[in-house]
Backbone as CSV, one residue per row, in Angstrom:
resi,resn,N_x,N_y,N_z,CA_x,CA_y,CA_z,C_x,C_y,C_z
1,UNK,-3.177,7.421,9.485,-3.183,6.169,8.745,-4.592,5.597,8.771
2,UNK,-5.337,5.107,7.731,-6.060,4.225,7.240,-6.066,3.164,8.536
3,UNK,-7.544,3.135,8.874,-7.661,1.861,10.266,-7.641,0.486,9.184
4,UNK,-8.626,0.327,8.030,-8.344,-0.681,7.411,-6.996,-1.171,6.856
5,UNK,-6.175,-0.210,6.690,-5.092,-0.653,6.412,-4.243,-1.175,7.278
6,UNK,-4.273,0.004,8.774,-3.677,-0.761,9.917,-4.143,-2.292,10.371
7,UNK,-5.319,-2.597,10.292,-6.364,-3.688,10.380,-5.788,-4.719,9.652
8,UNK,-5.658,-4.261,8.431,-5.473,-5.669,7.182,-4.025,-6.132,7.803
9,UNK,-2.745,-5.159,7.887,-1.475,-5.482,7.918,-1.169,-5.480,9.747
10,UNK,-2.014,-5.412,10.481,-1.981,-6.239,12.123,-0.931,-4.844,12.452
11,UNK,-1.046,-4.001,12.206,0.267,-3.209,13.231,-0.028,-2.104,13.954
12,UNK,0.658,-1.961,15.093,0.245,-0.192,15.679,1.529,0.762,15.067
13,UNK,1.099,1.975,16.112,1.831,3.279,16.035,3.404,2.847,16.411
14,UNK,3.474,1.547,17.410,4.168,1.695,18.267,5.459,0.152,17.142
15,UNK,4.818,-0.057,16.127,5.640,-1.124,15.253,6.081,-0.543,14.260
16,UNK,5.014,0.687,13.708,5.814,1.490,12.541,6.859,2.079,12.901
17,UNK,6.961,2.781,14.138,8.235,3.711,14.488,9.556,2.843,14.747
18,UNK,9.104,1.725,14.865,10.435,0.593,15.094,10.432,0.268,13.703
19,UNK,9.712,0.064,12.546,10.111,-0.346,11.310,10.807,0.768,10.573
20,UNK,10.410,2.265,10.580,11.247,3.497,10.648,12.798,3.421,10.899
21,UNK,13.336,2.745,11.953,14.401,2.641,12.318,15.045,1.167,11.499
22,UNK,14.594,0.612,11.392,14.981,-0.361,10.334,15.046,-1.714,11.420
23,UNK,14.301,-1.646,12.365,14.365,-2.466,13.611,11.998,-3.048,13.506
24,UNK,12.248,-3.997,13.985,11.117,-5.282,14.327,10.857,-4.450,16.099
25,UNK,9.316,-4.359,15.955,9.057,-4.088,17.349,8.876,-5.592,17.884
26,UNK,8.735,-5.425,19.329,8.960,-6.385,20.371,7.701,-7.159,19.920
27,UNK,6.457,-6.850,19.452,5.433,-7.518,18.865,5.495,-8.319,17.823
28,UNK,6.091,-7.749,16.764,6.368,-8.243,15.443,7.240,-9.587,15.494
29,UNK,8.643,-9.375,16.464,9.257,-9.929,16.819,8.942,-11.316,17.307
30,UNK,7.963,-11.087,18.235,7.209,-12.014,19.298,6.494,-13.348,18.077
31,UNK,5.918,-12.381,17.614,4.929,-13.101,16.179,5.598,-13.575,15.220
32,UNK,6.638,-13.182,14.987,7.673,-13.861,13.291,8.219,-14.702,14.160
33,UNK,9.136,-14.922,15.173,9.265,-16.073,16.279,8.833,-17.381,15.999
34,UNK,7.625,-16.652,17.070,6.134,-18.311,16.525,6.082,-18.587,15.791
35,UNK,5.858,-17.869,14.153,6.138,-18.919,12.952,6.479,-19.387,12.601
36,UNK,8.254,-18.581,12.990,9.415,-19.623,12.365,9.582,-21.111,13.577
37,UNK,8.805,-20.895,14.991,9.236,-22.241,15.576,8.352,-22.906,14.788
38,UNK,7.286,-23.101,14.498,5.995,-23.590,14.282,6.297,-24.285,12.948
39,UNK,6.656,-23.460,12.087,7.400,-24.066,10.732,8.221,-24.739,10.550
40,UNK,9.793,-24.657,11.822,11.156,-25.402,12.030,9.851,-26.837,12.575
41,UNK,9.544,-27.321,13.805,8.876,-27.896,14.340,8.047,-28.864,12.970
42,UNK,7.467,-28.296,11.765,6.546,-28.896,10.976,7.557,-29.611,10.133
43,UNK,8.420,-29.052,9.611,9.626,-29.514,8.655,10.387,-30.846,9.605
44,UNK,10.942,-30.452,10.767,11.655,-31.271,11.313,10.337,-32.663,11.289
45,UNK,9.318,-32.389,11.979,8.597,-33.942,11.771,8.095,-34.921,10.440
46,UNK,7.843,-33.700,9.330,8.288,-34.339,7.929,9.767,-35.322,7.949
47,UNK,10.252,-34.053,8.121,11.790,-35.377,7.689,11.457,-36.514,8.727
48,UNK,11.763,-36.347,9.604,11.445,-37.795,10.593,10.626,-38.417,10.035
49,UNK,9.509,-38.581,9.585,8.652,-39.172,8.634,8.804,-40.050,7.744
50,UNK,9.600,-39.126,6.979,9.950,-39.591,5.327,11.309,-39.988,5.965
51,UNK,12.373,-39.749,6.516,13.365,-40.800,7.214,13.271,-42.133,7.789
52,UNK,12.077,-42.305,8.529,11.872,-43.816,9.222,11.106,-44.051,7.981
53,UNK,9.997,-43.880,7.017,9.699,-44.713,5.948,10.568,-45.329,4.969
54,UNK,12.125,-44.203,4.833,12.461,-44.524,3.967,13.354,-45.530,4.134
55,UNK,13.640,-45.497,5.580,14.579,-46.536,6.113,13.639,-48.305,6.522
56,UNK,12.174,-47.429,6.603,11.671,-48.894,6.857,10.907,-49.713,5.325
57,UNK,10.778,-48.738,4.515,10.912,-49.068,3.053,12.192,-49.932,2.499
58,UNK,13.606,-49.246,3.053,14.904,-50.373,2.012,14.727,-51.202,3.037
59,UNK,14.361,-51.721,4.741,14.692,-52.590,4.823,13.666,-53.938,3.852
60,UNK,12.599,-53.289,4.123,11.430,-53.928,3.300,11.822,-54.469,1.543
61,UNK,12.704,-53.722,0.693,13.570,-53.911,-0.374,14.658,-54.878,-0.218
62,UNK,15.311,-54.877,0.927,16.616,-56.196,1.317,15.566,-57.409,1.001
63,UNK,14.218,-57.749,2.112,13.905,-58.931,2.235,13.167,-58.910,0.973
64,UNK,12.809,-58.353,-0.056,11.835,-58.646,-0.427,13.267,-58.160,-2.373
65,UNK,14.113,-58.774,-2.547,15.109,-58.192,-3.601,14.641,-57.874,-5.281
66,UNK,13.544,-58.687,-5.452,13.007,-58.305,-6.909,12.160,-57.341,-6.661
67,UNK,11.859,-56.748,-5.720,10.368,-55.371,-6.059,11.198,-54.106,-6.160
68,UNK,11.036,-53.528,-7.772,11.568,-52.640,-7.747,10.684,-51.179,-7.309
69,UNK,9.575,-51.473,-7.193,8.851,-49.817,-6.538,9.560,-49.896,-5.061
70,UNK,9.508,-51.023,-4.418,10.217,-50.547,-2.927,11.558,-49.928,-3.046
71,UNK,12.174,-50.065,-4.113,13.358,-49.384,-3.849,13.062,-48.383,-4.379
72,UNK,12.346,-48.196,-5.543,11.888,-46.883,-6.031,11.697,-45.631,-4.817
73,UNK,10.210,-46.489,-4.221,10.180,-45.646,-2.940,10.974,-45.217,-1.543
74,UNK,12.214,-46.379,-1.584,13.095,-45.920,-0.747,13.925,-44.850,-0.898
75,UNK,13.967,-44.708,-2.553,15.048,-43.511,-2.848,14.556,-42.343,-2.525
76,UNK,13.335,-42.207,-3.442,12.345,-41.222,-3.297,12.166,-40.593,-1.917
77,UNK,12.129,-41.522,-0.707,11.610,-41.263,0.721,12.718,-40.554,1.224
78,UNK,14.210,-41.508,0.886,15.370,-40.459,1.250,15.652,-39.443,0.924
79,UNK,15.573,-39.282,-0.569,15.953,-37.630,-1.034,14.951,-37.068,-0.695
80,UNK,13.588,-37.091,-0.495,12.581,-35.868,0.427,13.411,-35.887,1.770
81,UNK,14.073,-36.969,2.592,14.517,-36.541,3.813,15.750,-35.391,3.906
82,UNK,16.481,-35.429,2.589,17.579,-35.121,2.226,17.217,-33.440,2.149
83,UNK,16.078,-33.359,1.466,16.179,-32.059,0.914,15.026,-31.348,2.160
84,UNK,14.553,-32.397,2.966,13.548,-31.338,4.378,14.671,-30.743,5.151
85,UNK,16.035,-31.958,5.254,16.634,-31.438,5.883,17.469,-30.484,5.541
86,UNK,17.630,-29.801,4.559,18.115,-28.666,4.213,17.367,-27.778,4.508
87,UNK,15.972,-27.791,4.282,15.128,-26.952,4.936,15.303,-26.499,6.350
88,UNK,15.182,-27.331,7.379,15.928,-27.437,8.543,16.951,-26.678,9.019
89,UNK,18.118,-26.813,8.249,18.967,-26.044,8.303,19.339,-24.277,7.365
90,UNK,17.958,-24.278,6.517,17.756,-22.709,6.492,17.685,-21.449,7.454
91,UNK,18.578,-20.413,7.241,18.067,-19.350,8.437,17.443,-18.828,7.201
92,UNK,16.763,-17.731,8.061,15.221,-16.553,7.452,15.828,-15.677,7.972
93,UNK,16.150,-14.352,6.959,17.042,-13.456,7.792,15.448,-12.641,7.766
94,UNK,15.187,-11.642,8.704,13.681,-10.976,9.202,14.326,-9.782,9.423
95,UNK,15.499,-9.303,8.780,15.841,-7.834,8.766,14.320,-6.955,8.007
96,UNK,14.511,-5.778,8.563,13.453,-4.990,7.944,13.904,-4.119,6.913
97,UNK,13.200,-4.138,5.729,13.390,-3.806,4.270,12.425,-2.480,4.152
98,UNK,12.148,-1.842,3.295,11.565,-0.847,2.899,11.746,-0.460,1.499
99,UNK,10.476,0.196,1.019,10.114,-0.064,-0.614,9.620,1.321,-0.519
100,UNK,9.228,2.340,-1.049,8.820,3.793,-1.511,8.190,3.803,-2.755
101,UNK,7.267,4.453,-2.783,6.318,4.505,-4.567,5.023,4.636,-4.448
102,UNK,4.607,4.834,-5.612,3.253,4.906,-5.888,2.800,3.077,-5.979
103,UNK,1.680,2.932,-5.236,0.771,1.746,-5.271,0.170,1.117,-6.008
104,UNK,0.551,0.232,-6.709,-0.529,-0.592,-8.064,-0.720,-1.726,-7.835
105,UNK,-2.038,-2.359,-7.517,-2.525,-3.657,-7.745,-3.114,-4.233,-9.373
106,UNK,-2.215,-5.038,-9.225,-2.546,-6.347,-10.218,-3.128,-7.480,-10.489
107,UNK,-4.234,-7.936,-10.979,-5.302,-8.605,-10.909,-4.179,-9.933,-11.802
108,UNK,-3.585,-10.690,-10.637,-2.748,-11.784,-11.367,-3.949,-13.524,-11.241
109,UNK,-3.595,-14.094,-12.640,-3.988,-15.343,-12.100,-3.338,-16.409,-12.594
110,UNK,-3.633,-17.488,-12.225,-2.937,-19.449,-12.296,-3.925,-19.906,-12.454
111,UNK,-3.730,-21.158,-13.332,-4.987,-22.412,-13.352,-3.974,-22.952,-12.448
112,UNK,-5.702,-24.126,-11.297,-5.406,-24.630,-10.229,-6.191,-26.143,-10.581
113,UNK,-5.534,-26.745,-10.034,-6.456,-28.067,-10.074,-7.832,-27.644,-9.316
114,UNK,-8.928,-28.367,-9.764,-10.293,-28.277,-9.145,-11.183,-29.144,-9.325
115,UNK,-12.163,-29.681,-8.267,-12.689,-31.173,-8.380,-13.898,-30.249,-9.158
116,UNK,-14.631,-29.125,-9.079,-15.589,-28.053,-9.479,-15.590,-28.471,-10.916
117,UNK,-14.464,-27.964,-12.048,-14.728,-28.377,-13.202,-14.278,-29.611,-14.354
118,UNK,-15.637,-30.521,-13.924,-15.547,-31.795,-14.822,-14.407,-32.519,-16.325
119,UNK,-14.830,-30.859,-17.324,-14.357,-31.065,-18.319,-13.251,-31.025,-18.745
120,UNK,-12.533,-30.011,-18.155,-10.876,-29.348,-17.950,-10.290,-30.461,-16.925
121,UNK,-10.819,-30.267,-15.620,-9.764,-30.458,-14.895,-9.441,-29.574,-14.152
122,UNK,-8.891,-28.150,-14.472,-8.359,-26.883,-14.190,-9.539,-25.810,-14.264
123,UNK,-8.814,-25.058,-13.457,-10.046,-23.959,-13.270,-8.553,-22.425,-13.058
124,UNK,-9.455,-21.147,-13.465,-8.082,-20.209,-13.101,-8.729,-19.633,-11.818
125,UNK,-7.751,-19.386,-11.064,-8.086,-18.769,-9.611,-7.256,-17.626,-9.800
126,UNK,-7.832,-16.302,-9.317,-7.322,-15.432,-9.782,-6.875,-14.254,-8.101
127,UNK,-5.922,-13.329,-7.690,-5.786,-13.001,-6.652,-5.312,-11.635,-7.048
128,UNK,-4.799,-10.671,-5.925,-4.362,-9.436,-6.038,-2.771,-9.167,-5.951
129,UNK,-2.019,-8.884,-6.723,-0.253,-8.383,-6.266,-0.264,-6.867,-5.814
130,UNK,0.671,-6.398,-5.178,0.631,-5.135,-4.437,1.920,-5.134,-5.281
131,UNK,1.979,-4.150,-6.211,3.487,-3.400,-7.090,3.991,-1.993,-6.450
132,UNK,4.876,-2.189,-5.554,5.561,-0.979,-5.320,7.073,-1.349,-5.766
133,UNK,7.293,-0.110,-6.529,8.740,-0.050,-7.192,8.545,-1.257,-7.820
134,UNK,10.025,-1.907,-7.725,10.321,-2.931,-8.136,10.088,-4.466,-7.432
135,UNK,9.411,-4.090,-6.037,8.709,-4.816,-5.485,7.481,-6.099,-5.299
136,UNK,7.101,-6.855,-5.090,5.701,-7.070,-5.790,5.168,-8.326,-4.357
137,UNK,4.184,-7.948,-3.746,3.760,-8.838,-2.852,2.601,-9.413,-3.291
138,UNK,2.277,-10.674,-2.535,1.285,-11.530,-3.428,0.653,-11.410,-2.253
139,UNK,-0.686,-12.257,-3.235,-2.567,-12.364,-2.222,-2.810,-11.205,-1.236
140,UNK,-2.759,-10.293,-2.357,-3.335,-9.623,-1.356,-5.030,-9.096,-1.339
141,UNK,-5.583,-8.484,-0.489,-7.149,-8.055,-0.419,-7.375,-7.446,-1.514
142,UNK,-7.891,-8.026,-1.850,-9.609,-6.897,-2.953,-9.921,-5.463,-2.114
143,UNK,-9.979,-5.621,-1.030,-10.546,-4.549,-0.204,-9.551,-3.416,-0.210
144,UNK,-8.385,-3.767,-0.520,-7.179,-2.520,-0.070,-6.987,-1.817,-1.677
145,UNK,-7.411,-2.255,-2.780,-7.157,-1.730,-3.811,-7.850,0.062,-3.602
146,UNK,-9.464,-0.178,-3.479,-9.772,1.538,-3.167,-9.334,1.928,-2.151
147,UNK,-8.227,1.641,-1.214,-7.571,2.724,0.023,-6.533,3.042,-0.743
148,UNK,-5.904,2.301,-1.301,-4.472,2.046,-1.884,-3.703,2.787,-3.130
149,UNK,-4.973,2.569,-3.960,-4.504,2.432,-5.749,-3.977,3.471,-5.824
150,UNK,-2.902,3.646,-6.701,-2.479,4.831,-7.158,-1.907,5.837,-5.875
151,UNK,-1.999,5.290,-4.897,-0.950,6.979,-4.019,0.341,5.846,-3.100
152,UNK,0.870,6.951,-2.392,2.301,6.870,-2.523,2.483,6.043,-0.805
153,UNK,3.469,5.221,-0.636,3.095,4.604,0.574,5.073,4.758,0.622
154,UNK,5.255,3.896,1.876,6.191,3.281,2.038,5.985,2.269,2.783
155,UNK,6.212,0.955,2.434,6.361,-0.600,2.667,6.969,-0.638,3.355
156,UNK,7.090,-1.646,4.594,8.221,-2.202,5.545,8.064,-3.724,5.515
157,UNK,9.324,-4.492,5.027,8.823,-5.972,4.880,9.719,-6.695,5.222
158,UNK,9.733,-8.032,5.706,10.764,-8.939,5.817,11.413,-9.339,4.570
159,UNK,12.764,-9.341,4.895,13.497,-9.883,4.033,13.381,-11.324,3.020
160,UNK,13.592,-12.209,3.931,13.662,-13.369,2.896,12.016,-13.928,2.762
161,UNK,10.953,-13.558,4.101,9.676,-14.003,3.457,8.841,-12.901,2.966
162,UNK,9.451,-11.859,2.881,8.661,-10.662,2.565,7.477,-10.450,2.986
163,UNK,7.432,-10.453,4.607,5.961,-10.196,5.006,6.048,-8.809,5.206
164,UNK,4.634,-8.243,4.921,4.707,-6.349,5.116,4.373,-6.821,6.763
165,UNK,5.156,-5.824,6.962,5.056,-5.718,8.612,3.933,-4.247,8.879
166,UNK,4.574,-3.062,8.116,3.686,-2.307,8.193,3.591,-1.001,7.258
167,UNK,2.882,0.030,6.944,2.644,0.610,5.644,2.508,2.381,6.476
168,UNK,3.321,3.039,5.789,2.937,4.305,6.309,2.500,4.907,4.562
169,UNK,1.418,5.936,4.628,1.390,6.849,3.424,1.792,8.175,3.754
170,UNK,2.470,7.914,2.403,3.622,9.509,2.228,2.896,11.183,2.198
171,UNK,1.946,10.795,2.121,0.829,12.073,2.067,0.263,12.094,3.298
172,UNK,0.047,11.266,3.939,-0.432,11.772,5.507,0.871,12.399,5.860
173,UNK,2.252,11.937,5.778,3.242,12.183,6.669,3.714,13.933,6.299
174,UNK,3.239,13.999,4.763,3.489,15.524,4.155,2.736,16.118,4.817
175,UNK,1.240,15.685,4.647,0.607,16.934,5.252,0.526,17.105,6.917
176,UNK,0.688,15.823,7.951,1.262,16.403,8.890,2.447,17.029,8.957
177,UNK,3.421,17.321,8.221,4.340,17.858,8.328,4.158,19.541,8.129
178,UNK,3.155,19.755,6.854,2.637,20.730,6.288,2.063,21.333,7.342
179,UNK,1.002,21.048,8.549,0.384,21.163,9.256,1.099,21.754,10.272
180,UNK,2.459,20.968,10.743,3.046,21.773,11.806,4.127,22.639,11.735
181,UNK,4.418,23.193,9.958,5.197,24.121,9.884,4.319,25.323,10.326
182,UNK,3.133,25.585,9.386,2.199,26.296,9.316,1.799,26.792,10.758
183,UNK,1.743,25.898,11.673,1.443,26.350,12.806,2.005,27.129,13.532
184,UNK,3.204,26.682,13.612,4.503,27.641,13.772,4.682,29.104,13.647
């Protein structure tokens, strides 16, 4: 395997053979963990947020009965609490997935807001998609297109956030295979 590739996508010998099995090594594991506390943890203090504003917003609407932005903003404050907390109560299933194919990057882009251009407003920012099969992962490196383009891999990714965990190519695995019939 490609060190830049192992490099770009963070994995060893010892995470592919657990993504092989359709199983998260104890590393991977360790690391998708931390994000998801780190993320539960960021969401939960939003809502708390937008919950005590929105509650200290209507009381602010009782005493104060003709301002209609305070109630505006009380509604507003609740249904963001309403809908973090659904967030909250999302699971992330982190089963391991797998994709097979030939490799194509796609030079995708979006206009983004930008303080840069005066006249517009908008500017297009443009990034890389990784197309395997029917697959398609976003932002990815400029740098992996010449390891990548055009040959045959197999993907290992999380389910609902689709992170590649890790990448084996189907032509190293032939020709070691090729290698130790021959020897034989």
């Amino acid at each position: 395997m490609d060190d830049p590739i192992k490099g770009y996508f963070a994995f060893e010998e010892n995470d592919l053979l657990a993504n092989r099995d359709g199983k998260l090594s104890e590393t991977q594991s360790k690391r998708i963990s931390e994000a998801d506390q780190f993320a539960d943890r960021f969401i939960r203090g939003l809502f708390f947020i937008c919950l005590i504003g929105g509650i200290f917003l209507g009381i602010l609407a009782i005493y104060m009965r003709n301002n209609l932005w305070l109630w505006i903003g009380t509604v507003s404050l609740l249904l963001i609490s309403v809908w973090l907390f659904r967030g909250i109560r999302t699971e992330v299933d982190d089963t391991v997935q797998r994709v097979q194919g030939e490799v194509n990057f796609v030079k995708a882009g979006k206009k983004t807001d930008s303080a840069d251009d005066s006249s517009s407003g908008r500017r297009k920012a443009s990034g890389y998609e990784m197309r395997v099969e029917s697959e398609v992962f976003a932002n990815m490196n400029p740098a992996l297109v010449e390891y990548m383009q055009g040959k045959t891999y197999t993907v290992y990714f999380t389910k609902t956030t689709r992170q590649i965990l890790s990448v084996e190519s189907i032509s190293d695995a032939t020709d070691t295979k090729d290698t130790d019939t021959t020897e034989a």
